[in-house]
C-alpha positions in Angstrom: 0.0 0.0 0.0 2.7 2.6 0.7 3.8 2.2 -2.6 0.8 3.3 -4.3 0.4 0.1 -6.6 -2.8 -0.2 -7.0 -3.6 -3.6 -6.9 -0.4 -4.6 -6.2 -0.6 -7.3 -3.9 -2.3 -9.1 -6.8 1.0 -9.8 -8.6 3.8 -8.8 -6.7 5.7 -11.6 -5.2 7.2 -11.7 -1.9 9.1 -14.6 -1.0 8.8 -14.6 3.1 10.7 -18.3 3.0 13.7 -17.4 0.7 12.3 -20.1 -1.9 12.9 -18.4 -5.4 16.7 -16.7 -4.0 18.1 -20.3 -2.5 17.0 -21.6 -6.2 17.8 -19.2 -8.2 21.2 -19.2 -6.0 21.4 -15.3 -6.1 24.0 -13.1 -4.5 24.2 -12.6 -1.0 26.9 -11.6 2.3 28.1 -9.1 4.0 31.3 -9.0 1.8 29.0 -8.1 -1.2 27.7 -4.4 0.3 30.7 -2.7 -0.3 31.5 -2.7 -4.4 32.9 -0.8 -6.7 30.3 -2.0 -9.1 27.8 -0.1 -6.8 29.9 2.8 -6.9 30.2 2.7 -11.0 26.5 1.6 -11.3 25.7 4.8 -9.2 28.3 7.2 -10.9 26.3 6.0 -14.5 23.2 6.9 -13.1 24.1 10.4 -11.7 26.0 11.0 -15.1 24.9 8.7 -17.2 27.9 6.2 -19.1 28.7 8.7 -21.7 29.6 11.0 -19.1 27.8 14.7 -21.0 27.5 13.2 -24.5 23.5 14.1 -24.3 22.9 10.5 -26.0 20.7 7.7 -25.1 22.5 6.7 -22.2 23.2 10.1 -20.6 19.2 10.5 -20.3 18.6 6.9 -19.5 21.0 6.8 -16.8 19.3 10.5 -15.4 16.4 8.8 -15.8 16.7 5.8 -13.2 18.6 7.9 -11.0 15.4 9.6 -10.9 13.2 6.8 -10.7 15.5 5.3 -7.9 14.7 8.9 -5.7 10.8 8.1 -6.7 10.7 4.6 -4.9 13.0 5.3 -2.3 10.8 8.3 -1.4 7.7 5.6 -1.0 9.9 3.8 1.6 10.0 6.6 4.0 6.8 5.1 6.2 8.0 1.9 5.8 9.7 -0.1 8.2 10.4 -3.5 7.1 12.6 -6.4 9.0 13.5 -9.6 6.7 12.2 -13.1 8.4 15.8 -14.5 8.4 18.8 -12.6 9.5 20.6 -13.5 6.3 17.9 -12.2 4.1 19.4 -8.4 4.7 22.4 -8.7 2.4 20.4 -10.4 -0.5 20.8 -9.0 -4.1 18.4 -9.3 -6.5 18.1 -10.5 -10.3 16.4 -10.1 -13.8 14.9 -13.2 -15.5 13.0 -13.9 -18.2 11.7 -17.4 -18.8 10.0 -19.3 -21.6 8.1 -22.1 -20.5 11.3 -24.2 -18.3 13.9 -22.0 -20.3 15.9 -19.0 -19.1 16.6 -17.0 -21.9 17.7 -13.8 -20.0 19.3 -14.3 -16.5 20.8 -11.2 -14.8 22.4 -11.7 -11.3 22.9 -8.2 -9.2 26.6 -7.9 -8.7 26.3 -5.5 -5.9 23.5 -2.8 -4.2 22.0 -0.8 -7.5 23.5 -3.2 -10.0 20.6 -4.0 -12.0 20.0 -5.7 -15.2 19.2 -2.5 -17.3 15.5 -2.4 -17.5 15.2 -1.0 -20.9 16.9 -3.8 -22.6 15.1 -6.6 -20.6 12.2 -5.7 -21.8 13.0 -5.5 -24.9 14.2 -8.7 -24.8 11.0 -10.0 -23.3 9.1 -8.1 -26.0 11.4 -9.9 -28.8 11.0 -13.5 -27.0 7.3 -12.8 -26.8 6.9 -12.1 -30.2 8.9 -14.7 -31.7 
């Protein structure tokens, strides 16, 4: 609800028990927090990875930096503590699947490095339409 997703609890997963992470063995630990892929992933956002050229990336990477302040600013009332201890340090990941294959798999590195969303669904558009 604090989100504003209307409907949301519909078909957003939440996976209380750690099921889908332990399978899809995604990155976790304390050693993980602290990355310079977090730091890079961040610089690109802020600047965007052609650093001034006004291209596609410049305004896509100002774009998710602003997107990032958007959701984080729906956080503020929340308070959220994982079921399991462990759960804290656990990175997410992109994946497309068709029927029992993967045919995108993206595994965050580090905090804020996420599959670029732009090109996953792209990729989900070309799959789906093949």
């Amino acid at each position: 609800e604090h989100l504003g997703i209307e409907g949301g609890e519909e078909w957003i997963y939440a996976d209380p028990e750690n099921d889908a992470y332990d399978r899809l063995e995604l990155n976790r630990g304390w050693g993980t927090m602290v990355n310079a892929a977090t730091a890079f992933r961040f610089r690109d956002r802020i600047f965007g990875s052609l650093f001034g050229s006004g291209g596609r990336e410049e305004k896509k990477g100002y774009e998710e930096f602003r997107q990032l302040f958007e959701v984080l600013g729906k956080w503020k009332d929340a308070v959220y503590v994982p079921p399991k201890l462990e759960q804290s340090t656990n990175h997410g990941g992109t994946f497309i699947f068709n029927g029992d294959d993967t045919v995108f798999a993206h595994y965050d590195e580090s905090p804020g490095t996420h599959a670029d969303a732009f090109d996953a669904v792209d990729r989900a558009i070309r799959e789906a339409t093949k």
